[in-house]
C-alpha positions as CSV (number, residue, x, y, z in Angstrom):
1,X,-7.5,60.1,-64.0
2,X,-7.6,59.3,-60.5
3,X,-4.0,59.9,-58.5
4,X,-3.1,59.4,-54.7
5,X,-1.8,62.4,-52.9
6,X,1.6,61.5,-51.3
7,X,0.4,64.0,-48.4
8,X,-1.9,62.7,-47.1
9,X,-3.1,59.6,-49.7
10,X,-6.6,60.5,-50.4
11,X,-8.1,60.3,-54.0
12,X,-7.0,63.4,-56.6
13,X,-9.0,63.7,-60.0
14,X,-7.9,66.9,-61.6
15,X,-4.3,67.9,-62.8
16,X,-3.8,70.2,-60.1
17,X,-0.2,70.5,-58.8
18,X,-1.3,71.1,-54.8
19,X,-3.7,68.8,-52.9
20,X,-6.1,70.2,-51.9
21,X,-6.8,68.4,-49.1
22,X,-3.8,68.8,-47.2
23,X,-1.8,71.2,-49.4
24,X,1.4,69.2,-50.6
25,X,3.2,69.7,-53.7
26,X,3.0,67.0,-55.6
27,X,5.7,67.3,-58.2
28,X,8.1,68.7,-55.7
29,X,11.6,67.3,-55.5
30,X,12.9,66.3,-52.4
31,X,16.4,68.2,-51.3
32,X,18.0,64.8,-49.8
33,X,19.1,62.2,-52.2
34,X,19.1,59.6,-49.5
35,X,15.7,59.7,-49.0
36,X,13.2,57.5,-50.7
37,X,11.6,59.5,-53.3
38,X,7.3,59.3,-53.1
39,X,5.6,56.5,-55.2
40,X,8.5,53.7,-54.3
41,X,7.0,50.8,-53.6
42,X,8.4,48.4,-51.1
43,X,8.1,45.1,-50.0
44,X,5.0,44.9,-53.0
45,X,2.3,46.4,-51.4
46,X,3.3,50.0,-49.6
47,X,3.9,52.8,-52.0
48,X,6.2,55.8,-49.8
49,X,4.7,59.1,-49.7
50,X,6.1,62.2,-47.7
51,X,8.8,62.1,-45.2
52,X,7.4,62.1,-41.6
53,X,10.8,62.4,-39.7
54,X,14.5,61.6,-39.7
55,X,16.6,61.1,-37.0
56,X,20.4,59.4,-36.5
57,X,19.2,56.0,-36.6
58,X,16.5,55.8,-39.4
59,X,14.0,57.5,-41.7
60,X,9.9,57.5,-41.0
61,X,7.6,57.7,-44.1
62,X,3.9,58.3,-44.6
63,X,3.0,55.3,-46.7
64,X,0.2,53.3,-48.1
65,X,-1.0,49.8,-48.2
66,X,-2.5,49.3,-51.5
67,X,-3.4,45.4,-50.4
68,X,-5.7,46.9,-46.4
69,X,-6.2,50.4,-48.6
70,X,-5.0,52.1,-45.6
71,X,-2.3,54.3,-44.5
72,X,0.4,53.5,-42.4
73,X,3.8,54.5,-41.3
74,X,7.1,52.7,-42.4
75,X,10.3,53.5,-40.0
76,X,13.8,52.3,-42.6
77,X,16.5,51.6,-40.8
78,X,19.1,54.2,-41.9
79,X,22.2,55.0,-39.7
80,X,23.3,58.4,-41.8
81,X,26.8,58.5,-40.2
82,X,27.4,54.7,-41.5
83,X,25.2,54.3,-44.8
84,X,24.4,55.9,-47.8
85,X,22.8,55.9,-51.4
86,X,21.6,57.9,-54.6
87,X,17.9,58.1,-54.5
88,X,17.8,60.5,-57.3
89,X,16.4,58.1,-59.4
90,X,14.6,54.6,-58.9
91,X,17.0,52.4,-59.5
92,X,19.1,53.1,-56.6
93,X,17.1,52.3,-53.4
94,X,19.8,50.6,-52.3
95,X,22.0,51.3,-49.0
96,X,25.4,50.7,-48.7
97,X,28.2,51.5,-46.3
98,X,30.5,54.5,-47.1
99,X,33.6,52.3,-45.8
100,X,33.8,48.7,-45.3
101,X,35.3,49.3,-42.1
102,X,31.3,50.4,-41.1
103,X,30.0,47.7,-42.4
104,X,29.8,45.6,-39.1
105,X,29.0,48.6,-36.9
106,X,26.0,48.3,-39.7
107,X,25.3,44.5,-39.3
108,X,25.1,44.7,-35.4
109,X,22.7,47.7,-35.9
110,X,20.5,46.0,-38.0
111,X,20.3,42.8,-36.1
112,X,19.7,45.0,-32.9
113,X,16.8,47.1,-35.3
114,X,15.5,43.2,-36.1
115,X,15.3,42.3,-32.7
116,X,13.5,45.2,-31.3
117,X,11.0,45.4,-33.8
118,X,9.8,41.3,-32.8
119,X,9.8,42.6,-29.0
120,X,7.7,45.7,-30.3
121,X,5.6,43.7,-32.2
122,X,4.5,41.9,-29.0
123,X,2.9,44.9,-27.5
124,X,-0.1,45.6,-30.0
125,X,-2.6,45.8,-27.9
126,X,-0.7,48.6,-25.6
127,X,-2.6,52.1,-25.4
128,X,0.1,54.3,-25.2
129,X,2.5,53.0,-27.7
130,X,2.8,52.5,-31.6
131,X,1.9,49.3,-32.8
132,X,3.7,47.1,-35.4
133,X,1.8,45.4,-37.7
134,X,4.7,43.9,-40.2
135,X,8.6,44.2,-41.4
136,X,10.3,43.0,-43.9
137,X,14.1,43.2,-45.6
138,X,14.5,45.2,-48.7
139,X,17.3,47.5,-50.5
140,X,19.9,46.7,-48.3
141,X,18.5,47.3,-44.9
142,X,15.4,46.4,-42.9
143,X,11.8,48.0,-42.5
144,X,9.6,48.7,-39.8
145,X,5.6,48.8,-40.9
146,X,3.4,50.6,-37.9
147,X,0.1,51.9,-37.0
148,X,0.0,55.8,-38.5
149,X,-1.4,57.7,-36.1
150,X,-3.8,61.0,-37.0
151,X,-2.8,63.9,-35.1
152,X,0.1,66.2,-33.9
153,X,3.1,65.9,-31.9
154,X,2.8,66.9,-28.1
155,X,5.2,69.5,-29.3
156,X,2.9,71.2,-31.2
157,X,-0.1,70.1,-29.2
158,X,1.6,72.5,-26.3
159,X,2.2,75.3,-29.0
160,X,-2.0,75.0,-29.9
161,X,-2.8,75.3,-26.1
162,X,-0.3,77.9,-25.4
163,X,2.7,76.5,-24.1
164,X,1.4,74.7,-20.9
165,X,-1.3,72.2,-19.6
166,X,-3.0,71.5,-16.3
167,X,-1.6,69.0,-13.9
168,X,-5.3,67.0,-14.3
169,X,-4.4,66.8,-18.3
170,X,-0.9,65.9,-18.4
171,X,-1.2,63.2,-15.9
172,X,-4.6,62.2,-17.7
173,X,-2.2,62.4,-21.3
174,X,1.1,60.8,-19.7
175,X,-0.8,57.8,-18.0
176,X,-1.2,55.2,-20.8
177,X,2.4,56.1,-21.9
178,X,3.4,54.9,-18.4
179,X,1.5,51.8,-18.0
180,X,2.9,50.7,-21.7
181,X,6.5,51.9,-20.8
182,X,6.6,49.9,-17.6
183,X,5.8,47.1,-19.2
184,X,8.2,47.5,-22.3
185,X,11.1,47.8,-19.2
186,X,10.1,44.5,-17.8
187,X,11.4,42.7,-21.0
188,X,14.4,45.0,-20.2
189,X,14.3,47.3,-23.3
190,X,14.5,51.3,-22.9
191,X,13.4,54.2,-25.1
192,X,15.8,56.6,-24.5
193,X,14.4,59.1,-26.4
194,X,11.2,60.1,-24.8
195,X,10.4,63.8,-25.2
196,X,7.6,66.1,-26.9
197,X,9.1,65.2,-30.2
198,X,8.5,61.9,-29.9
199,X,5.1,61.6,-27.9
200,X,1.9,61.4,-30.8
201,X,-1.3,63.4,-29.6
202,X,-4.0,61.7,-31.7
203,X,-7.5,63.6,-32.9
204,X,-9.2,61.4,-29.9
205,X,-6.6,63.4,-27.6
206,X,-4.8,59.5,-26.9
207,X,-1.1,59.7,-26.5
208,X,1.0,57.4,-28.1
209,X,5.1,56.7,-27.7
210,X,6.8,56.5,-31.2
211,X,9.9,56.4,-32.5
212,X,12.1,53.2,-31.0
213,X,15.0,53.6,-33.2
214,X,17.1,54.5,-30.2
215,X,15.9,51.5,-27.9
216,X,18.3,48.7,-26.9
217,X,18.9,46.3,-24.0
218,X,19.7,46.6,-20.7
219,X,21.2,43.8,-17.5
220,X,23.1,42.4,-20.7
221,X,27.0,42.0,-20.8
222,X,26.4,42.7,-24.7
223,X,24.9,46.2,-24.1
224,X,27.5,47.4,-21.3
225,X,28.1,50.1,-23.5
226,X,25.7,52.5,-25.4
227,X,25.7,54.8,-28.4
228,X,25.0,58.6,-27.1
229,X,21.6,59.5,-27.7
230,X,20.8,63.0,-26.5
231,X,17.8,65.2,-26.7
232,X,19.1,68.3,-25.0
233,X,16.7,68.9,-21.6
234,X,15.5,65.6,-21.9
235,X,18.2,63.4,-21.5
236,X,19.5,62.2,-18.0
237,X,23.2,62.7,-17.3
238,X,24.2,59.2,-18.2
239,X,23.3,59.7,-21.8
240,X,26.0,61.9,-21.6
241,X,28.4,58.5,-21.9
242,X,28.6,55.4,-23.8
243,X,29.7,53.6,-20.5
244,X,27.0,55.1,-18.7
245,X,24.5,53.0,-16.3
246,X,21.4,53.0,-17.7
247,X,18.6,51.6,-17.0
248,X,14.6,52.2,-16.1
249,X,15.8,55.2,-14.4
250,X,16.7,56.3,-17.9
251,X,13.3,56.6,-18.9
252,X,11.9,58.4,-15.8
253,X,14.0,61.4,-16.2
254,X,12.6,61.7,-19.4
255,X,9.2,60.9,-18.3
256,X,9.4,63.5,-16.0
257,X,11.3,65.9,-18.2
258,X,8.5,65.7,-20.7
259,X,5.9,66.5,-17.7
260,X,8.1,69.4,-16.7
261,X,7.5,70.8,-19.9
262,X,3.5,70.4,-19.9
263,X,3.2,71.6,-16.6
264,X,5.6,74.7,-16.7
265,X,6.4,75.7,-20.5
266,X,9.4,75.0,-19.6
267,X,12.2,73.0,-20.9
268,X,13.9,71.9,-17.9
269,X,17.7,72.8,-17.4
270,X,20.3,70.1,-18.9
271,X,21.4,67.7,-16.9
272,X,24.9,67.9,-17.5
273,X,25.0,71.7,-16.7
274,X,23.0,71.0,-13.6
275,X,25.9,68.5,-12.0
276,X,28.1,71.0,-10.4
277,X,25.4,74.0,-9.7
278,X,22.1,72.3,-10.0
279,X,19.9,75.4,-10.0
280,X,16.5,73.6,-11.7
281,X,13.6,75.3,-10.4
282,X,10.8,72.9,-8.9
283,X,8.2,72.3,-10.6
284,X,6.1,73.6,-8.0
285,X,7.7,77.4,-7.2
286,X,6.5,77.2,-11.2
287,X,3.4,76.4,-11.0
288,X,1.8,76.9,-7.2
289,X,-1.3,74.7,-8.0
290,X,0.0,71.6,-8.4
291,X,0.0,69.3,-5.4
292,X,2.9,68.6,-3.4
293,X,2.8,65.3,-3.8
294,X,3.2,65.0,-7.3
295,X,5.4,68.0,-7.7
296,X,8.1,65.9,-5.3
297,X,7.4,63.4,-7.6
298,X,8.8,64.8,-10.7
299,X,11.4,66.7,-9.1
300,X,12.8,63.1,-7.6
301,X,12.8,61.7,-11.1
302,X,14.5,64.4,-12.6
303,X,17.2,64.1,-10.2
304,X,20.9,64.7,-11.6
305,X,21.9,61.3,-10.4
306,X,20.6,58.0,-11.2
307,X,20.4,56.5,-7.7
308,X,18.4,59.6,-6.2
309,X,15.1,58.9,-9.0
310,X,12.7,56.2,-9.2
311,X,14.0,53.4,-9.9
312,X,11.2,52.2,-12.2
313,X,8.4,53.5,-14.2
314,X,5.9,51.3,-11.5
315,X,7.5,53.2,-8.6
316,X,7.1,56.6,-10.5
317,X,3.6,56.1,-11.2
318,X,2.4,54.9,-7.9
319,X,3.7,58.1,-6.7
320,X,1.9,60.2,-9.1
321,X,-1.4,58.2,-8.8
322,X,-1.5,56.3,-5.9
323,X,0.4,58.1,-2.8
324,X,-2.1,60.8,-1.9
325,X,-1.8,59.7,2.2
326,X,0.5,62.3,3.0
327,X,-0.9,65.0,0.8
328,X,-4.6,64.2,3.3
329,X,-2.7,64.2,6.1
330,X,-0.8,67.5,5.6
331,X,-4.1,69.1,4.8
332,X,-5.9,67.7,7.6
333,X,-3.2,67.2,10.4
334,X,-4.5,67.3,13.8
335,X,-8.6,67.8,12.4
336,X,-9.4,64.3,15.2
337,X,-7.0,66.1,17.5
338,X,-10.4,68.2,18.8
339,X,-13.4,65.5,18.4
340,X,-14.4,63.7,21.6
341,X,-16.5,61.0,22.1
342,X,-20.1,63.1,22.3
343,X,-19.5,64.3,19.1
344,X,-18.8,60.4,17.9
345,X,-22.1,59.7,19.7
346,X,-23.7,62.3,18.5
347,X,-23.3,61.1,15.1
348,X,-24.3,57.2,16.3
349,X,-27.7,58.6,17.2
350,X,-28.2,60.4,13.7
351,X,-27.0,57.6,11.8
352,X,-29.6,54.9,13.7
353,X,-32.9,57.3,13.9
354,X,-31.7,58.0,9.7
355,X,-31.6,54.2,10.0
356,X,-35.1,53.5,10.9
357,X,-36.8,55.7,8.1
358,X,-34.5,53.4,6.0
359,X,-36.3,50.3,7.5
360,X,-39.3,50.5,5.2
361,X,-36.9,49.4,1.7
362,X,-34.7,47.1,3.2
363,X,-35.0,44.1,4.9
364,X,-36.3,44.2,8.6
365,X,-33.9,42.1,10.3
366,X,-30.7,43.4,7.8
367,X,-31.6,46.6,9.3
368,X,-31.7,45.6,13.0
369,X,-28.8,43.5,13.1
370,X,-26.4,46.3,11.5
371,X,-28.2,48.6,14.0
372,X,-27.0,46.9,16.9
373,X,-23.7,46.0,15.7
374,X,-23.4,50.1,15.3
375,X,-25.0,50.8,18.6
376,X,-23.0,48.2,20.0
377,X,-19.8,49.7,19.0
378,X,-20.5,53.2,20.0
379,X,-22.3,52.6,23.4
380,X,-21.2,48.8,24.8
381,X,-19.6,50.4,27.7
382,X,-23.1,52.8,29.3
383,X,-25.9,51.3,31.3
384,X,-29.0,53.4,30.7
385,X,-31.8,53.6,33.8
386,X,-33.7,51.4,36.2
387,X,-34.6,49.1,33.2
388,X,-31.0,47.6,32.9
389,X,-31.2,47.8,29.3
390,X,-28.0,49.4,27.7
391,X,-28.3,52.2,25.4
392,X,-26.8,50.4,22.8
393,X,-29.9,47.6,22.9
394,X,-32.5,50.7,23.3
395,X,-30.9,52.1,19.8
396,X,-30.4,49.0,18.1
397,X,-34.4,48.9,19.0
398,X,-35.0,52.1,17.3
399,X,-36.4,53.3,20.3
400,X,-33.8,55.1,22.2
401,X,-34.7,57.0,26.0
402,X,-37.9,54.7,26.0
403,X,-39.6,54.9,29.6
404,X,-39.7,51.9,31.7
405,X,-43.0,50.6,31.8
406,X,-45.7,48.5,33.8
407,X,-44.2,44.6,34.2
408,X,-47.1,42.8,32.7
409,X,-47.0,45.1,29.5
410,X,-43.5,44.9,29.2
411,X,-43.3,40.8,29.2
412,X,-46.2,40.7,26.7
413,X,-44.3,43.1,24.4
414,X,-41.3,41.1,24.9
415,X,-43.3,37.5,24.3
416,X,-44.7,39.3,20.9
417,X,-41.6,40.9,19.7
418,X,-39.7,37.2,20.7
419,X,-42.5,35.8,18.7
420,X,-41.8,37.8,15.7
421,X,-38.0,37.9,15.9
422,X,-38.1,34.4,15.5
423,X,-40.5,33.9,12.8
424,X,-38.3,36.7,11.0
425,X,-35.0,34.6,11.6
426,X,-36.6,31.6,10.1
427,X,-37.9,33.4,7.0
428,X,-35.2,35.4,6.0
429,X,-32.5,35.4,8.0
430,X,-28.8,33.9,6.2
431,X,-26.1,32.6,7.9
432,X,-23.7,35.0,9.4
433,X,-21.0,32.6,8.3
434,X,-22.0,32.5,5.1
435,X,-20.5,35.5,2.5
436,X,-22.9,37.3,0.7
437,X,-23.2,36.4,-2.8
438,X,-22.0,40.4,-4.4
439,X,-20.1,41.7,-6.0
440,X,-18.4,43.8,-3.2
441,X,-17.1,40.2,-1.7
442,X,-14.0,40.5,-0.6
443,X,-10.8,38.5,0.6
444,X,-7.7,39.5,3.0
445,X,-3.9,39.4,2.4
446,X,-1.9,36.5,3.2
447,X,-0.6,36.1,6.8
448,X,2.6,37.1,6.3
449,X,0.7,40.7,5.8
450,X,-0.6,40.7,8.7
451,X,0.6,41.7,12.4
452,X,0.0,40.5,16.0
453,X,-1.9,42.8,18.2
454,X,-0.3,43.6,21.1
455,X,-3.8,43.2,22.8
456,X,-6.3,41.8,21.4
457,X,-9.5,42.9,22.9
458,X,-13.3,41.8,22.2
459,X,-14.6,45.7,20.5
460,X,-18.3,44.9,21.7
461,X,-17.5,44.6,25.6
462,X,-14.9,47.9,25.9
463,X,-15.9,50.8,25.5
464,X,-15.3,53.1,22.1
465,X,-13.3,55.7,24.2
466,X,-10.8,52.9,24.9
467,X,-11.1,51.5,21.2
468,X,-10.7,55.3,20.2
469,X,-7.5,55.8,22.8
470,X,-6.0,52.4,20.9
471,X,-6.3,54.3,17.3
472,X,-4.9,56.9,18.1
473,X,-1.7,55.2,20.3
474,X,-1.3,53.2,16.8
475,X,-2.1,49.9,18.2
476,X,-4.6,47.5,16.9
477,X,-7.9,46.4,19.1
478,X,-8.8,43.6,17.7
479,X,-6.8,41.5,14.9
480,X,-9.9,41.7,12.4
481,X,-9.2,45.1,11.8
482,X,-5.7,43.7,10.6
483,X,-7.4,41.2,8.2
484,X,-9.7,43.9,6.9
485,X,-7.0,46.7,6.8
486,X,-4.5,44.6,4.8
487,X,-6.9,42.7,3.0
488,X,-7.0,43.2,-0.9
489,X,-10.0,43.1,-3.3
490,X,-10.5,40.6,-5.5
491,X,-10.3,41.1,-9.4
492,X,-7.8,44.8,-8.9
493,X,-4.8,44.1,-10.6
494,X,-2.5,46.6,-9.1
495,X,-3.3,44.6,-5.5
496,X,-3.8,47.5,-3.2
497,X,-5.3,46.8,0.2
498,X,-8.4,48.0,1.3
499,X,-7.0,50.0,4.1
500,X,-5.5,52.4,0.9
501,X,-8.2,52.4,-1.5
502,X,-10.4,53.9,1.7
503,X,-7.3,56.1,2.2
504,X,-6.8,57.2,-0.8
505,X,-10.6,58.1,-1.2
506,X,-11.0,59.9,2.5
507,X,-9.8,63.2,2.6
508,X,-9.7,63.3,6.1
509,X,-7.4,60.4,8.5
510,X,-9.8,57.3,8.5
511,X,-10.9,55.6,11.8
512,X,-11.1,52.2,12.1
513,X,-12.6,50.2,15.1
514,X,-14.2,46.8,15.9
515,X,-16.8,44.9,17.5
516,X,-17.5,41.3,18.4
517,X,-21.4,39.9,18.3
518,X,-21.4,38.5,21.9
519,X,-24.3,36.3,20.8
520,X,-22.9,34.3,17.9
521,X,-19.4,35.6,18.5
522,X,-18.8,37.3,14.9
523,X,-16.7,39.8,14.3
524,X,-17.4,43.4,12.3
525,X,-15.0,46.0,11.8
526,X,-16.2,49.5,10.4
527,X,-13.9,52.0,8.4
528,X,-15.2,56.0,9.0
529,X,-13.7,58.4,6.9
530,X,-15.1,61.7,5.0
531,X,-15.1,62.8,1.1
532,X,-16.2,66.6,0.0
533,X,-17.5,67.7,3.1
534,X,-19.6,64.3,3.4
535,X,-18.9,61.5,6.3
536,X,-19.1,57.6,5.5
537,X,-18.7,54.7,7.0
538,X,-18.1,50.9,5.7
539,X,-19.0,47.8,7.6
540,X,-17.3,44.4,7.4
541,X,-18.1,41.1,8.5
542,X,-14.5,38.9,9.2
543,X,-15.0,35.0,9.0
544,X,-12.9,32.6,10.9
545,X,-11.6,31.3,7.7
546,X,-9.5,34.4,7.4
547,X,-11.9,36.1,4.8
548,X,-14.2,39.0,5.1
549,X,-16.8,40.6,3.0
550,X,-18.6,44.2,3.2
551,X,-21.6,44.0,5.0
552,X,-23.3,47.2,5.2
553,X,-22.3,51.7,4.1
554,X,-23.7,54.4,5.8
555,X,-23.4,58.2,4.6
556,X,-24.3,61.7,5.9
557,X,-25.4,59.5,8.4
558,X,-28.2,57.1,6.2
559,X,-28.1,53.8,5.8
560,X,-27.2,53.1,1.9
561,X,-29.0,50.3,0.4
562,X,-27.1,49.7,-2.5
563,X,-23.6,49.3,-0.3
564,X,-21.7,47.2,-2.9
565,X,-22.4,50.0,-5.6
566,X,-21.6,52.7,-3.1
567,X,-17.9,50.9,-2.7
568,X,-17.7,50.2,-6.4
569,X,-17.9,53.9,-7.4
570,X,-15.0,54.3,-4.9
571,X,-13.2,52.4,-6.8
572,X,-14.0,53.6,-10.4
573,X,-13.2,57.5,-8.3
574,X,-9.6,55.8,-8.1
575,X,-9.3,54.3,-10.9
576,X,-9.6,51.2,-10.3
């Protein structure tokens, strides 16, 4: 005769006592008479097997949906200090208060439980919390029907790995949690009992939030004041009160709490013990690898007082996984301090002889144009030899140092290469006006974004020791630079400018600097920066219509062909 296992559900077909697939006793009586005894069937369709947890608020059950054949977890709603009932035999399933005095306290809990459940219900297609797939009313008090999730608590997850994690892991574990909590806050409902406990590591190593039976409102009049809901080391100091001010800033101590713990192996110090004598140790004279930047982090949000944390989950994670600017500049203070301009040259030359090899798989006049514009940049201010030519026009010619020659040869070299210039632009050539059709295209941020230039200079006719002199002084040389800087990229949702994605990526300060095409008057800004020990440089063409699009990547000093692929892998490197 086939059976169920209450363990763990699957199929039984001898008379054995003990699963064998996950060990439960099958016939074993449970020590807790309020607890739903294994094989009740609720609502018509789940049958209850084991108990999964029980806390202050409610009960959790392993369960089964004989109508999906699936298992599932059901969460009752079961305050123990105001309800109770006989569950020693099946006929009494069904709650009641222990005083009638309790029985509003009950009513307000249960239409609190009601309400949380529709919001949770909402956010089904969030990766790092449960899901809720149904509830219904039954015995007295309401149920909760959610996703069962296959794995461990991070509790015991930390016991497996031996008490501790990597910074790269945790924040890899904790950022799906995050993204789903922020959201959650927005329609202005908190956990309030985040901690390992409560924090699902699945067998795909997915983390998942459960357990909401402590949520309520906040910015209510109706939720001014707040049952006490403490999980020692994890709760922030004004859990410690009903009247307390809680809010987002709740959650974050938790958040960080929790990450305290994976980091160190530690459970951090209580806040309430820490508000006279705080004597917490930071997270980083725990562990000396993690980077200062995120150990100030979590040290700010698990500060003893409300107003000193973030004061949202958004803020907390854009300091964890955005804000790397002065981490890069701490490690590489002063590195441009000691480069002068024949170093910068140096590199021009490298990057437009590289340039030339390149000529042979991309288009011709692509290739000349961005050459000049580079050339242009570097070397508009120096005046090479008796032929008048400037350097920049010898290395935008790919023929750099060239040795004035005999007049009739040069004006029929010059008649053929007109000649061929122009048949080339006629061909091939697009209007500069015109943005690319890629999927690098970008557009700039709005005006209010954007800052006047105390001087606004043309790039192409001063020279790139005065451009560099304006970097460094922290002005602007041209209001392009602006657009591009502040610009954002189409498509990202979290709206970050250009300027700090190629931050973010650069290890070392990036450069930016302009140049104006004196011929057809448009304007190019480049972006040089450097990435493990490896320089590159981004090119962008600003339109008069306030937009911009990249135009051209260079790296190790090459030309890169595939530029818009070369920026999109920046991108995925962030994150984004």
């Amino acid at each position: 005769m086939e059976r169920l296992c209450y363990g763990c559900f699957e199929t039984l077909y001898g008379n054995e006592s003990i699963c064998p697939q996950c060990g439960y006793h099958l016939y074993q009586n449970t020590d807790s008479p309020h607890i739903l005894r294994p094989g009740t069937v609720l609502n018509q369709k789940y049958t209850v097997g084991k108990t999964l947890g029980e806390g202050g608020f409610g009960i959790t059950y392993l369960a089964w949906d004989n109508n999906m054949q699936t298992k599932i977890a059901i969460k009752e709603f079961y305050p123990a200090s105001l309800v109770t009932r006989d569950a020693a035999n099946e006929s009494s399933t069904q709650i009641y208060t222990i005083t009638k005095a309790y029985s509003n306290e009950f009513h307000a809990g249960l239409e609190r439980f009601v309400k949380e459940a529709s919001i949770l219900s909402k956010f089904f297609k969030l990766q790092g919390i449960v899901s809720v797939k149904d509830f219904f009313y039954e015995n007295g008090t309401a149920y909760i029907v959610m996703e069962y999730i296959e794995g461990i608590t991070l509790k015991e997850y930390l016991k497996k790995r031996g008490g501790s994690l990597s910074v790269e892991e945790t924040l890899g574990l904790m950022k799906p949690v995050m993204e789903s909590l922020d959201v959650v806050h927005k329609q202005k409902l908190l956990h309030r009992d985040i901690s390992p406990d409560n924090l699902m590591v699945s067998t795909d190593f997915r983390v998942k939030l459960i357990d909401f039976g402590s949520a309520r409102y906040y910015d209510t009049q109706s939720d001014k004041s707040m049952t006490v809901v403490l999980k020692h080391g994890y709760a922030p100091i004004e859990q410690y009160s009903s009247s307390g001010n809680q809010g987002a800033w709740t959650d974050v101590y938790s958040l960080c709490a929790a990450m305290y713990r994976m980091i160190t192996g530690r459970v951090p110090d209580e806040s309430i013990n820490r508000l006279g004598n705080d004597t917490l140790v930071s997270v980083r004279a725990v562990s000396k690898k993690i980077p200062k930047h995120i150990g100030a982090a979590i040290d700010k949000g698990l500060s003893v007082m409300p107003e000193n944390r973030q004061q949202s989950v958004e803020e907390l994670y854009h300091e964890l996984f955005i804000s790397r600017r002065d981490l890069r500049l701490e490690k590489r203070a002063g590195i441009y301090q000691n480069i002068n301009k024949i170093l910068f040259r140096l590199i021009a030359l490298i990057i437009l002889l590289i340039a030339v090899v390149a000529a042979a798989f991309i288009k011709r006049d692509t290739l000349r144009e961005f050459r000049h514009r580079i050339a242009t940049a570097f070397f508009a201010d120096e005046i090479d030899g008796e032929d008048g030519n400037s350097r920049a026009e010898n290395y935008a010619a790919g023929e750099p140092d060239v040795p004035q020659k005999d007049d009739d040869m040069k004006a029929a070299e010059e008649e053929d290469t007109e000649k061929e210039d122009t048949e080339d632009t006629i061909q091939n050539r697009e209007p500069a006006t015109e943005p690319a059709d890629t999927a690098a295209a970008m557009t700039n941020g709005t005006e209010s974004d954007r800052e006047a230039s105390p001087e606004q200079t043309d790039a192409g006719t001063q020279s790139y020791q005065t451009m560099r002199s304006d970097l460094e002084s922290g002005s602007e040389s041209d209001d392009a630079i602006i657009k591009v800087r502040n610009g954002k990229l189409n498509n990202i949702a979290a709206g970050y400018t250009v300027g700090e994605i190629l931050d973010a990526y650069s290890e070392t300060e990036g450069v930016w600097y302009a140049y104006t095409d004196e011929n057809t008057q448009q304007k190019y800004v480049y972006y040089e920066g450097s990435k493990n020990g490896s320089s590159f440089l981004f090119e962008f063409e600003v339109f008069t219509n306030d937009t911009f699009k990249l135009t051209g990547a260079m790296q190790d000093d090459m030309v890169v062909e595939r530029y818009a692929d070369f920026f999109q892998s920046i991108l995925t490197a962030l994150g984004l």
